[in-house]
C-alpha positions in Angstrom: -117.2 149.8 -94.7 -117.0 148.3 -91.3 -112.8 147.6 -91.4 -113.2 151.6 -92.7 -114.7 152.7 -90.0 -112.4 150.6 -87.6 -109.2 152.1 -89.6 -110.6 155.5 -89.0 -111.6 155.3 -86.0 -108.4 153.6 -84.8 -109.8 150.8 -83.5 -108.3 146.9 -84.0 -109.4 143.5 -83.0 -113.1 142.8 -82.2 -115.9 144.6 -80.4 -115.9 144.1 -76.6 -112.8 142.2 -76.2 -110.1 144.8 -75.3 -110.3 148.1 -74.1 -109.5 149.6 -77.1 -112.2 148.2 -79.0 -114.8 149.1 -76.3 -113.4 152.7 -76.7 -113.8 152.7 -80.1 -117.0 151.4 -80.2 -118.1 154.1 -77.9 -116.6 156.5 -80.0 -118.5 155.0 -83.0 -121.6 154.9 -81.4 -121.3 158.2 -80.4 -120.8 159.8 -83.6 -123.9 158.4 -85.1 -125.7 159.5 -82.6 -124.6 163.0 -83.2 -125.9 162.8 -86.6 -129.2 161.3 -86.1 -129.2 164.5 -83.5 -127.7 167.0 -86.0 -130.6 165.7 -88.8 -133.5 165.7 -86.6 -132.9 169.3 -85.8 -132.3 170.4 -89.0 -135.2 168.9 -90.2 -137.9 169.1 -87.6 -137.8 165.7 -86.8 -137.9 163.2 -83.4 -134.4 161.4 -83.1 -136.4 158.2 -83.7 -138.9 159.6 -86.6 -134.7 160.4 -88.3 -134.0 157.0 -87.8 -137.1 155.2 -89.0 -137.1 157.6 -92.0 -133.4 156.5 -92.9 -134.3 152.5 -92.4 -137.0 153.2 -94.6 -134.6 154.8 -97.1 -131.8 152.0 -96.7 -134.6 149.2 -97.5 -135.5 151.1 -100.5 -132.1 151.3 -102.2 -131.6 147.2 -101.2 -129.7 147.7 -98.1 -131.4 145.4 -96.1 
């Protein structure tokens, strides 16, 4: 998933050693933050009560 998400996202090498990486990363970080924003307005929730709910899930299915 992670060399996925760098394909997409257009990013090579690793994290915080060019300036395309640290862009990317940005990007990245960015977009799940949008999400966790998106969800907790669609469901009622606090941005952290969205993200503690979806740890919760991820343990559950084995993720951890």
């Amino acid at each position: 998933k992670h060399r996925r998400d760098k394909s997409i996202l257009d990013v090579e090498g690793n994290y915080l050693t060019s300036e395309k990486s640290n862009i990317g990363f940005v990007r990245f970080i960015a977009m799940v933050s949008n999400c966790i924003e998106y969800l907790s307005h669609k469901y009622g929730l606090s941005f952290y009560e969205v993200i503690k709910e979806c740890s919760k899930e991820l343990i559950r299915k084995g993720f951890s």
